[in-house]
TIMI-354173 format. One record per residue (C-alpha): residue in three letters; residue number from 1; x, y, z. Coordinates in steps of 0.001 Angstrom, whole numbers, plus 500000, padded with zeros to 6 digits. Layout:
N
aa | i | xx | yy | zz
ALA | NUM | X | Y | Z .
...
END
This chain:
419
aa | i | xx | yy | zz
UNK | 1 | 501797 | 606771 | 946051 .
UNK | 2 | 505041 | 604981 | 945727 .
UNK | 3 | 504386 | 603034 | 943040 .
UNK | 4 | 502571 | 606008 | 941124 .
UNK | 5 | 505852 | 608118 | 941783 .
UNK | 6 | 507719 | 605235 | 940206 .
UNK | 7 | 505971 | 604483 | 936913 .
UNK | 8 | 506521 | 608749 | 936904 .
UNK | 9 | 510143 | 608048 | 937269 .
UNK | 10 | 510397 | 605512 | 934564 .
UNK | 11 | 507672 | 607427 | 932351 .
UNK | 12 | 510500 | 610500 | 932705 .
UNK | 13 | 513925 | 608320 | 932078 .
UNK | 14 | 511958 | 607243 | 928712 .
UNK | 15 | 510084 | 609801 | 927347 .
UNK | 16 | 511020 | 612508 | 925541 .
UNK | 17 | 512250 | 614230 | 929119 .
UNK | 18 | 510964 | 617865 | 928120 .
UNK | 19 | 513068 | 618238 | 924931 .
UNK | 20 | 511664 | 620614 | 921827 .
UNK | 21 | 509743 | 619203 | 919094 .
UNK | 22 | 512981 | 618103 | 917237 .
UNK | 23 | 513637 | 615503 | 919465 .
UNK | 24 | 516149 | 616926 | 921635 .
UNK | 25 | 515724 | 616010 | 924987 .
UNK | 26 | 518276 | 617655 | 926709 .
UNK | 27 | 520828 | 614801 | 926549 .
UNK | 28 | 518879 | 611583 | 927756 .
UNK | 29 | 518629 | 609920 | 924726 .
UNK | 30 | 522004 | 610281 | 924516 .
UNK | 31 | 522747 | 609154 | 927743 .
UNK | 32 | 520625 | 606439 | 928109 .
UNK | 33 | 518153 | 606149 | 924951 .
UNK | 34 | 515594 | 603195 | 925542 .
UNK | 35 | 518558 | 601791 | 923011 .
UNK | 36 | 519071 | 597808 | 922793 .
UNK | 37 | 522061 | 598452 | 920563 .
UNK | 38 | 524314 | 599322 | 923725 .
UNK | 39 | 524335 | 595760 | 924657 .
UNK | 40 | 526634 | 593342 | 923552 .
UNK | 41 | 525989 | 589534 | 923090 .
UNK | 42 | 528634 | 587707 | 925880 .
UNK | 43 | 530101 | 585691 | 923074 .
UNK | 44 | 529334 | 587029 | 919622 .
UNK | 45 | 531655 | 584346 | 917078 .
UNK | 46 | 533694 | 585630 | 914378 .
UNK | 47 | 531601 | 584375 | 911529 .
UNK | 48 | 530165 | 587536 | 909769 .
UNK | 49 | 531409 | 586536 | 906377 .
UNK | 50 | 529506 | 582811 | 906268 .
UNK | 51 | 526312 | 584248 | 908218 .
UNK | 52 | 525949 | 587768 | 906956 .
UNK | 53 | 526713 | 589262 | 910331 .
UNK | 54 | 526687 | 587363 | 913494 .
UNK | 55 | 524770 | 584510 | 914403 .
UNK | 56 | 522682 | 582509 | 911756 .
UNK | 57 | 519801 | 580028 | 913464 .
UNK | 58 | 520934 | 576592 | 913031 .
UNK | 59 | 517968 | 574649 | 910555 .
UNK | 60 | 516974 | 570893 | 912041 .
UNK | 61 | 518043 | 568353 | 909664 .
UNK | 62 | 514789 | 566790 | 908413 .
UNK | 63 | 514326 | 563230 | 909158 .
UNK | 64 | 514427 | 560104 | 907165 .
UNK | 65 | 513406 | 557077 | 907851 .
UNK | 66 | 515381 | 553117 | 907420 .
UNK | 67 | 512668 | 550510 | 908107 .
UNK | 68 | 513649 | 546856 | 908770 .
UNK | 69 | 510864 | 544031 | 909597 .
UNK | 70 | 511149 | 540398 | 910410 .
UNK | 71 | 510524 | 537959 | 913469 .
UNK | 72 | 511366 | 539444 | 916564 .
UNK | 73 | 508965 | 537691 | 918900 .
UNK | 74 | 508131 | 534696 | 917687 .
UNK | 75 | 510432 | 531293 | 917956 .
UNK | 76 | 513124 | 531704 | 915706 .
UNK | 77 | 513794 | 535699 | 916502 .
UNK | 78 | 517395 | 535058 | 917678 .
UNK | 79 | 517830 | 534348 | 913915 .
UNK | 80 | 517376 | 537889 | 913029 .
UNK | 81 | 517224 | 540085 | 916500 .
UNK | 82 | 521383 | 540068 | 915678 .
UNK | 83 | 520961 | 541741 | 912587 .
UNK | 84 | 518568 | 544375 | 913494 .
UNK | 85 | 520737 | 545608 | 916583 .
UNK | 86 | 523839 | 545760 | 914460 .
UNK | 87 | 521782 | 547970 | 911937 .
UNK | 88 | 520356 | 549977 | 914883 .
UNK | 89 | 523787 | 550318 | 915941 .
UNK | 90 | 524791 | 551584 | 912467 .
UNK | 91 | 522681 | 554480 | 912530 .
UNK | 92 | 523359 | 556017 | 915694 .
UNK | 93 | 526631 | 556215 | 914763 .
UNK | 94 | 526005 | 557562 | 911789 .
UNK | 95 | 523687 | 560200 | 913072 .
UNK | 96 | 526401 | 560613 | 916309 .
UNK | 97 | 528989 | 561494 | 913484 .
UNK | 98 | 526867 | 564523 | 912172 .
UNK | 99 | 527851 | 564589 | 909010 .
UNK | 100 | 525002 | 563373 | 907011 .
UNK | 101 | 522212 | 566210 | 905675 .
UNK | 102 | 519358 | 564458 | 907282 .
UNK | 103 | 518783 | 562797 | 910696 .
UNK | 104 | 518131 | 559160 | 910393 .
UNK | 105 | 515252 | 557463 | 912474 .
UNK | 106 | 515658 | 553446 | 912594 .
UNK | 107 | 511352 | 552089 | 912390 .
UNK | 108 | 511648 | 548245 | 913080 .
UNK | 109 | 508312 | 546386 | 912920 .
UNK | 110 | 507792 | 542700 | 913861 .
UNK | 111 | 506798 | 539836 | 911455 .
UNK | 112 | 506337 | 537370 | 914249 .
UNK | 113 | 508010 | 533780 | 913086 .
UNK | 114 | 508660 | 535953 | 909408 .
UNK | 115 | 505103 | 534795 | 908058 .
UNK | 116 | 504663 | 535654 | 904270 .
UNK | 117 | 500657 | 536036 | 904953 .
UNK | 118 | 501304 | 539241 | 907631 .
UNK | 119 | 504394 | 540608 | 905832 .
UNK | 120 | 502252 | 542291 | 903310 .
UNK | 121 | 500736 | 544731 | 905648 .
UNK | 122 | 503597 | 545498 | 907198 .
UNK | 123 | 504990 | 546738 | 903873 .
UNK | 124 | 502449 | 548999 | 902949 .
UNK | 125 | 502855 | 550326 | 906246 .
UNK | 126 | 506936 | 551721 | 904668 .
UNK | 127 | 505494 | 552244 | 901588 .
UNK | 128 | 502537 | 554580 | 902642 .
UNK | 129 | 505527 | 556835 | 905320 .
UNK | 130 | 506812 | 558686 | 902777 .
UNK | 131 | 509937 | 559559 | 905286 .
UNK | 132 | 510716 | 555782 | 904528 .
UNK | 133 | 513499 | 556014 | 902044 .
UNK | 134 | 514836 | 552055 | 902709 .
UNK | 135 | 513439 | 549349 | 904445 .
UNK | 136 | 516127 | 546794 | 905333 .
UNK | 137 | 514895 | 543373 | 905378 .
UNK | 138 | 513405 | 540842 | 904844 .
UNK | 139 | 514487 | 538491 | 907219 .
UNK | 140 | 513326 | 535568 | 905857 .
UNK | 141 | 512947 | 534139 | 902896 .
UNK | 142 | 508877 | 533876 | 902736 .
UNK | 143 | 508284 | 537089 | 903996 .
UNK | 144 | 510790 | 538813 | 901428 .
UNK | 145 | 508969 | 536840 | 898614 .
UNK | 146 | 505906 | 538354 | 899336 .
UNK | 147 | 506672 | 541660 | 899258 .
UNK | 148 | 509518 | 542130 | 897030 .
UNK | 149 | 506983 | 543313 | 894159 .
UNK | 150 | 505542 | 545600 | 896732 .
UNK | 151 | 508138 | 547815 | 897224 .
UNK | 152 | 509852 | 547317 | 893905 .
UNK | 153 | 506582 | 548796 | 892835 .
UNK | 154 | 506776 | 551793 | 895102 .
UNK | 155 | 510480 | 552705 | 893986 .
UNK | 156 | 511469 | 551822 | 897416 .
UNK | 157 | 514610 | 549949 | 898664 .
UNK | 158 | 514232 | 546112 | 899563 .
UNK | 159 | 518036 | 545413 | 900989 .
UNK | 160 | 517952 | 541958 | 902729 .
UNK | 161 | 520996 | 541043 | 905011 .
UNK | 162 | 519548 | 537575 | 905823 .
UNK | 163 | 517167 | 535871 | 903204 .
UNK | 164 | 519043 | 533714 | 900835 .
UNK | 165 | 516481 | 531419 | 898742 .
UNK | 166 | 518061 | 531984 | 895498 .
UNK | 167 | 515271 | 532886 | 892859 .
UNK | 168 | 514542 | 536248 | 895001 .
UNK | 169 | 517258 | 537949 | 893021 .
UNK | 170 | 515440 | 536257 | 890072 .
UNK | 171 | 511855 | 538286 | 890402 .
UNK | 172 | 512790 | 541349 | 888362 .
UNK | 173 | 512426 | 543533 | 891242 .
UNK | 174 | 513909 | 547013 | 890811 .
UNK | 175 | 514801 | 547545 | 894162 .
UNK | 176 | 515652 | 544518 | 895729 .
UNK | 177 | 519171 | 543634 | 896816 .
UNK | 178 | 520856 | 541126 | 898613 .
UNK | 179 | 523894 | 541392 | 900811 .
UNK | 180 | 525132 | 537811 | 901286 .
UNK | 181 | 525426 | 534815 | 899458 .
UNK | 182 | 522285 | 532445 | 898636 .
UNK | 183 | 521391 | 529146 | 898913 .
UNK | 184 | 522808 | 527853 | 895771 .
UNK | 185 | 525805 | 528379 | 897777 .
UNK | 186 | 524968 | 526837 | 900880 .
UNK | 187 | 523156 | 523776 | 899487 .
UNK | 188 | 526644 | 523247 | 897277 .
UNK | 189 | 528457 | 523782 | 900586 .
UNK | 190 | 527102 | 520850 | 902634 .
UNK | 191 | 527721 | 518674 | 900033 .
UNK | 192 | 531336 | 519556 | 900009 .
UNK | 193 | 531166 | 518707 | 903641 .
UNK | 194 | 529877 | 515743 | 903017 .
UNK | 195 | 532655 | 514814 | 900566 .
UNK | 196 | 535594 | 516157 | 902554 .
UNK | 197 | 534221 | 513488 | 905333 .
UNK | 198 | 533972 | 510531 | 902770 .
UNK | 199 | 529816 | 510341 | 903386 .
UNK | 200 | 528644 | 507736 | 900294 .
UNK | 201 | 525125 | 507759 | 901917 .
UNK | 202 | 522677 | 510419 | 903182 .
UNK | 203 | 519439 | 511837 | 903849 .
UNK | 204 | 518356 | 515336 | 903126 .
UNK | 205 | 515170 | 516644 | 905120 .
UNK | 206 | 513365 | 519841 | 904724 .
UNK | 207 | 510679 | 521735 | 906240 .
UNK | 208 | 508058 | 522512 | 903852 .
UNK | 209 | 508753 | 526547 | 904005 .
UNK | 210 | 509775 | 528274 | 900771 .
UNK | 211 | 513502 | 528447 | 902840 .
UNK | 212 | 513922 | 525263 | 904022 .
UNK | 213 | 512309 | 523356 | 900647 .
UNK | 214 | 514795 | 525678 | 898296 .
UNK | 215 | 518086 | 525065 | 900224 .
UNK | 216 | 516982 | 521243 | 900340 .
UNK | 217 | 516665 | 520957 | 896980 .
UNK | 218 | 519940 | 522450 | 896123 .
UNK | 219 | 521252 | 520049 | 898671 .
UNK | 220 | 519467 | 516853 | 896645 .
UNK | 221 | 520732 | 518397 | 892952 .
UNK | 222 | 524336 | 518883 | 894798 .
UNK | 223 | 524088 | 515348 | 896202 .
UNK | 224 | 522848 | 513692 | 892680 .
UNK | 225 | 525620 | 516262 | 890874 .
UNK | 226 | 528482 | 514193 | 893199 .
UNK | 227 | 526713 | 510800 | 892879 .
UNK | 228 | 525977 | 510593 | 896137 .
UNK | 229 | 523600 | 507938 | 897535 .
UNK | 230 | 520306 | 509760 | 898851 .
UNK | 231 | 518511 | 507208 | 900950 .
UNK | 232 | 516025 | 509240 | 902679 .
UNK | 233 | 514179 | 512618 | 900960 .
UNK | 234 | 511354 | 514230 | 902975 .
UNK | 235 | 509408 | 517399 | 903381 .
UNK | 236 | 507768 | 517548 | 906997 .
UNK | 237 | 505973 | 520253 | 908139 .
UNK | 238 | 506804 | 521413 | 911410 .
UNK | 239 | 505593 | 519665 | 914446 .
UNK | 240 | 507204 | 518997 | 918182 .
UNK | 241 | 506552 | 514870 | 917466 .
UNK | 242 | 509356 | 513236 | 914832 .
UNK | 243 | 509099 | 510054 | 915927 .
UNK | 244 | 508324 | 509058 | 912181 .
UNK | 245 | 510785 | 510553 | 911004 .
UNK | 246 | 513169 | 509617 | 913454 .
UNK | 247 | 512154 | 505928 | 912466 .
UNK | 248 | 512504 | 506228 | 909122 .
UNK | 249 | 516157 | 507634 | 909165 .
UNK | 250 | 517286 | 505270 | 911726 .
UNK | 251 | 515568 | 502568 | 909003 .
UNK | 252 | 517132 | 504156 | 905794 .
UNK | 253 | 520658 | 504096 | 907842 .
UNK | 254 | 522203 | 507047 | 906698 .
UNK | 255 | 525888 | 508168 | 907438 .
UNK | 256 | 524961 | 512090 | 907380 .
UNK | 257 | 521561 | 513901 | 907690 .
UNK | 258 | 521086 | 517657 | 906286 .
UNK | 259 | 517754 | 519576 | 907812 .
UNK | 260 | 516960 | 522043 | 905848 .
UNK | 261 | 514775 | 524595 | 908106 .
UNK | 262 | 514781 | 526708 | 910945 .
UNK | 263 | 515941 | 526290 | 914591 .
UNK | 264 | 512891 | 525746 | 916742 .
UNK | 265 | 512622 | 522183 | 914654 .
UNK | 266 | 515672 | 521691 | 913912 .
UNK | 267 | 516395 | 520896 | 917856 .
UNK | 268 | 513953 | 518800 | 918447 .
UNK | 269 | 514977 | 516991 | 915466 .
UNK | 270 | 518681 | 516625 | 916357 .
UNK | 271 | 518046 | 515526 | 919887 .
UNK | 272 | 515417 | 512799 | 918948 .
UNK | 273 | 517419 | 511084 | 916701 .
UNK | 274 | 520103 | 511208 | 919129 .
UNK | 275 | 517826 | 509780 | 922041 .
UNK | 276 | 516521 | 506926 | 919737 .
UNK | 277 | 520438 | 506015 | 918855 .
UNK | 278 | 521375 | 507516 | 915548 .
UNK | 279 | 524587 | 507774 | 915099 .
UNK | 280 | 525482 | 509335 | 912328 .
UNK | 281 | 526421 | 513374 | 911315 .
UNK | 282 | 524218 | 515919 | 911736 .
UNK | 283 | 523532 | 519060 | 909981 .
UNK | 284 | 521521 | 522158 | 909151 .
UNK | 285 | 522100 | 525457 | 907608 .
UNK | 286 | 521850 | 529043 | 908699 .
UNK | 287 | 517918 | 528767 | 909557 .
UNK | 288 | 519679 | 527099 | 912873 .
UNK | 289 | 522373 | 528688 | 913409 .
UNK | 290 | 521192 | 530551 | 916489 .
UNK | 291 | 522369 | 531050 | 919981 .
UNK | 292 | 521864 | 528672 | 921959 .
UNK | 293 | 521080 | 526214 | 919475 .
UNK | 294 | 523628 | 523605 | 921313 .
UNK | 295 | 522009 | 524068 | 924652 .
UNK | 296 | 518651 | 523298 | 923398 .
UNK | 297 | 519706 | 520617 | 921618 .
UNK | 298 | 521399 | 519459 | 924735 .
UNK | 299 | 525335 | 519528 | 925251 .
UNK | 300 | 525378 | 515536 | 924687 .
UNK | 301 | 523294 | 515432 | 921755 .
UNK | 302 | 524661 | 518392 | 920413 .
UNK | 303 | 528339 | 517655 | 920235 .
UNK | 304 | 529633 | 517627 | 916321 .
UNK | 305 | 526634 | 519117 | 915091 .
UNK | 306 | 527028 | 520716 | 911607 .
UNK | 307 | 525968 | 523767 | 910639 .
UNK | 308 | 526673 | 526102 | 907283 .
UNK | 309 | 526367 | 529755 | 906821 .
UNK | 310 | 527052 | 532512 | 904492 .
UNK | 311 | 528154 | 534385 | 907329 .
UNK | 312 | 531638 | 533996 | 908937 .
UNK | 313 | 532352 | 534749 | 913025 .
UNK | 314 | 532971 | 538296 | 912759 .
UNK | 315 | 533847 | 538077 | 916494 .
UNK | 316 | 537072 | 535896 | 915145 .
UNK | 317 | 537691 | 538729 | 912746 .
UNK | 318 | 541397 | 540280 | 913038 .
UNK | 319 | 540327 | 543029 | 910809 .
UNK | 320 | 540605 | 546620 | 912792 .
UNK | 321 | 537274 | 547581 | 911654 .
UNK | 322 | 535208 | 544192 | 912105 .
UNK | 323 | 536863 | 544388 | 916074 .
UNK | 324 | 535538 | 548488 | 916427 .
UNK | 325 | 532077 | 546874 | 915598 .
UNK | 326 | 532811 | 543583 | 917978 .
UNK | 327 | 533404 | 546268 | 920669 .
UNK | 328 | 530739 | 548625 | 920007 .
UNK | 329 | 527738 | 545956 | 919511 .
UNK | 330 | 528915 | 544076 | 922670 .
UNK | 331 | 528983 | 547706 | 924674 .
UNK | 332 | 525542 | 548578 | 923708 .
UNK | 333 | 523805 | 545420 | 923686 .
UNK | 334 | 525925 | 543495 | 926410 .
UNK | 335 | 526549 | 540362 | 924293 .
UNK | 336 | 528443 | 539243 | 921513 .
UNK | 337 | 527433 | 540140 | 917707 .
UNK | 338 | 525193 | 536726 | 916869 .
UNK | 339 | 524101 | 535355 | 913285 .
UNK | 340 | 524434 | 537724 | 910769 .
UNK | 341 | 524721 | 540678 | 913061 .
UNK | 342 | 528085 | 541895 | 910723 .
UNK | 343 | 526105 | 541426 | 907641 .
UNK | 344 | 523075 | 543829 | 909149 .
UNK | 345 | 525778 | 546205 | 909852 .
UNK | 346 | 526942 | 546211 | 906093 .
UNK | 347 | 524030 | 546754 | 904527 .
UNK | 348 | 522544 | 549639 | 907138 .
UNK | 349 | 525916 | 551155 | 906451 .
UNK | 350 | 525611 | 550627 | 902189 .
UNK | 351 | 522844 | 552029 | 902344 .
UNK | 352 | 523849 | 555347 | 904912 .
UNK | 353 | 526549 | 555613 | 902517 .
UNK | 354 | 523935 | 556170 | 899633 .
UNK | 355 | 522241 | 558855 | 901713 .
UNK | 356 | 525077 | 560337 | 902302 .
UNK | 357 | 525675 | 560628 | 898719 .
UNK | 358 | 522134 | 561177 | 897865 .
UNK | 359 | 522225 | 564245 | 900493 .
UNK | 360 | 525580 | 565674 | 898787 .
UNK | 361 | 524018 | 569423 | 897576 .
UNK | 362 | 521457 | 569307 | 900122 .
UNK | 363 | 519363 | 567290 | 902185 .
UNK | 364 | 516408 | 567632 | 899137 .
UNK | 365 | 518784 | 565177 | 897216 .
UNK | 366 | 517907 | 561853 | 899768 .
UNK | 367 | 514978 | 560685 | 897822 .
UNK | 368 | 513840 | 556798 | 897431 .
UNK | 369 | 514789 | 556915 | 893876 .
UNK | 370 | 518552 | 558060 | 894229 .
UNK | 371 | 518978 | 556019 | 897358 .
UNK | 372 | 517792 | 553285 | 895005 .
UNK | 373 | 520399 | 553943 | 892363 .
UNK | 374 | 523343 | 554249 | 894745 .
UNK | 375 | 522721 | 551132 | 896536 .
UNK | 376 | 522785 | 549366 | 893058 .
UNK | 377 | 526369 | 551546 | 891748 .
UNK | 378 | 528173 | 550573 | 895562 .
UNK | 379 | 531325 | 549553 | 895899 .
UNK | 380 | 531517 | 550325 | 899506 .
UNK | 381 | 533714 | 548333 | 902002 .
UNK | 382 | 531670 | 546544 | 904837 .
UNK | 383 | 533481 | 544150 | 908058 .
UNK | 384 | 532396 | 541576 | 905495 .
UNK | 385 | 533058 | 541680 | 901966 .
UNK | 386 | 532871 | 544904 | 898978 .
UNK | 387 | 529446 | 545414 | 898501 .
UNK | 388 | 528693 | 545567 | 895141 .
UNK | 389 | 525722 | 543929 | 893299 .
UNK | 390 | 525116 | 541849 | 889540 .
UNK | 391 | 522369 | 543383 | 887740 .
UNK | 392 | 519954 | 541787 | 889712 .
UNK | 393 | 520854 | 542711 | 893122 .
UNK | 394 | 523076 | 539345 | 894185 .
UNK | 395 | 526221 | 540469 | 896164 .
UNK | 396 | 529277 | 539579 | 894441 .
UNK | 397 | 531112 | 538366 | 896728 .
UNK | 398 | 530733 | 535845 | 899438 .
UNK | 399 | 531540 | 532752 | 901390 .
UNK | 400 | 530017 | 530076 | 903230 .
UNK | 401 | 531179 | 529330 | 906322 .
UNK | 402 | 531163 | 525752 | 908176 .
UNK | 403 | 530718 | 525810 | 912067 .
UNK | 404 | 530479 | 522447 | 914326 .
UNK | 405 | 529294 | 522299 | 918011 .
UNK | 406 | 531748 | 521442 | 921315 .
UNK | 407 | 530657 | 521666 | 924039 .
UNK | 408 | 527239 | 522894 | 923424 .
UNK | 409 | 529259 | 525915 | 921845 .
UNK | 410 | 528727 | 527068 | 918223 .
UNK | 411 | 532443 | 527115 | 916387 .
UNK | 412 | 533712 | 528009 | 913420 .
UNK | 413 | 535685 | 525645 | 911211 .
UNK | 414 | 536386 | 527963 | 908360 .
UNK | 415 | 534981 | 528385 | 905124 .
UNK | 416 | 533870 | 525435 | 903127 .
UNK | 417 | 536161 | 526079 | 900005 .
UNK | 418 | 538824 | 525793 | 902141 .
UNK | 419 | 538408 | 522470 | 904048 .
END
């Protein structure tokens, strides 16, 4: 009976409580009216004019997606690991800023050891997403060969921040651009090492890989070029056993040796010529320029080791900028910025930049295409140089840099052209 008596009550309060035909209920409308217009939001903002009147329903940005792919598992990730933080990094700050028309998502798929016969898959992988307006990579040399035409193909930027043999930029490859100097630079640069240290004699190995055979023969042209005396030139394919080689520099008597490959070798290498008694320099390029190269080379073996790289110490940087990045990478990932983590965070930031320009009347604007076209026009300022490309997608600027080991301790000398 109560609860009949109520739904009476509330049946009363609003219906048309006994009033005529013409809707007059005797003042209860009035009074109370079933009305929701008597209420009034808490906090209702002043922005009639822009919204019409009241409150307009914020839209989600869309998303877009920046791809990057290269080793990150296999044995020479700490090569590129650097780079893809730093360009992780760059995007969450860019999204944190809120200013772009579209919400970036960072996709980073693993090329274990950068093989050129897997990279191919992984490609078609961006090129079939079509949120993927940029993929970021490669990270080496082989795997960025193989798939240059791919996404050239698909309209889709290729934007490498760590692959330097020098006929990539050479392909004809639409989309493809490079953010650091190449090997033409680096081979020249160890030779002008050499030569600043009065070396008459040397050997020049390489590794067989489309990297570590192109930088050795710029080394050998470089070498011939200064009328240097080459007395040991090998390819060896990777192996844990160079014992024959080891014999045959310690035979040829050399007064500097340049590897030309990557780091997992490149150790061994260095400490079994020191353990059989060479004595003479030894160097590699930026396929070994990882951290800890000195401690697995061994803190004995591994004092004066030479190493190039288009890529100074941006942790030495006084530059306001390179020190906010310095700060923010080591915050996030708890260690210093490594190999070519500055350079990562230069191109992920060219190519944000692009978007943002892309996006300018509306987030429709970001297309592969236009991000494509703005990339190739930059001029944008980066920790590390202007980035701005030739007409075939070679950075402009840049420097190698020469670095020696103390105390199992990479450490930068400075760059080469200035020795």
């Amino acid at each position: 009976m109560s609860l009949l008596v109520l739904v009476m009550l509330v049946l009363a309060a609003c219906g048309d409580g006994g009033g005529d035909a013409d809707g007059d209920n005797g003042g209860g409308t009035e009074a109370l009216g079933c009305d929701p217009s008597t209420l009034e939001p808490a906090a209702l903002e002043a922005d009639a004019e822009a919204s019409g009147n009241g409150y307009r329903l914020a839209q989600a940005k869309p998303n877009v997606t920046i791809g990057v792919f290269g080793d990150r598992t296999g044995e020479n990730s700490n090569i590129i690991i650097p780079s893809h933080n730093a360009m992780e990094l760059a995007i969450e700050q860019a999204n944190e800023a809120g200013d772009l028309p579209v919400n970036l998502v960072f996709k980073p798929l693993d090329n274990r050891n950068g093989a050129a016969d897997t990279a191919p898959a992984i490609a078609q992988q961006f090129i079939g997403d079509d949120s993927v307006v940029a993929v970021l990579g490669g990270g080496f040399s082989g795997e960025t060969g193989a798939t240059g035409q791919l996404f050239s193909e698909a309209g889709l930027l290729f934007f490498s921040a760590s692959a330097t043999r020098p006929d990539l930029t050479d392909q004809g490859w639409d989309t493809f651009y490079r953010g650091l100097a190449n090997d033409n630079d680096q081979g020249a640069a160890i030779i002008e090492v050499f030569e600043h240290l009065d070396c008459d004699r040397i050997a020049i190995i390489d590794d067989k890989t489309q990297y570590g055979a192109g930088l050795g023969n710029v080394a050998s042209a470089a070498a011939e070029d200064a009328d240097m005396d080459v007395v040991l030139d090998e390819s060896i394919e990777p192996t844990t056993d160079y014992t024959a080689l080891v014999d045959s520099v310690i035979a040829a008597d050399p007064e500097a040796l340049f590897y030309s490959g990557y780091a997992a070798q490149f150790q061994l290498v260095a400490r079994q010529l020191r353990e059989k008694g060479y004595e003479g320099i030894i160097a590699s390029g930026d396929g070994s320029k990882e951290e800890p190269i000195g401690e697995k080379i061994g803190e004995q073996e591994a004092e004066n080791v030479l190493l190039t790289c288009p890529c100074p110490d941006i942790n030495l940087s006084d530059d306001e900028d390179a020190q906010a990045f310095v700060e923010a990478y080591e915050e996030k990932f708890d260690e210093r910025p490594g190999i070519y983590a500055a350079e990562g965070y230069d191109v992920a930031n060219t190519t944000i930049e692009a978007i943002r320009e892309c996006g300018a009347d509306g987030a429709a604007g970001v297309t592969r295409e236009c991000v494509v076209n703005n990339v190739g026009d930059s001029e944008y300022e980066g920790i590390t140089k202007t980035m701005s490309f030739d007409d075939n997608g070679q950075v402009e600027t840049g420097t190698v840099s020469l670095f020696i080991i103390k105390d199992a301790v990479v450490r930068e000398v400075g760059p080469v052209d200035a020795l």
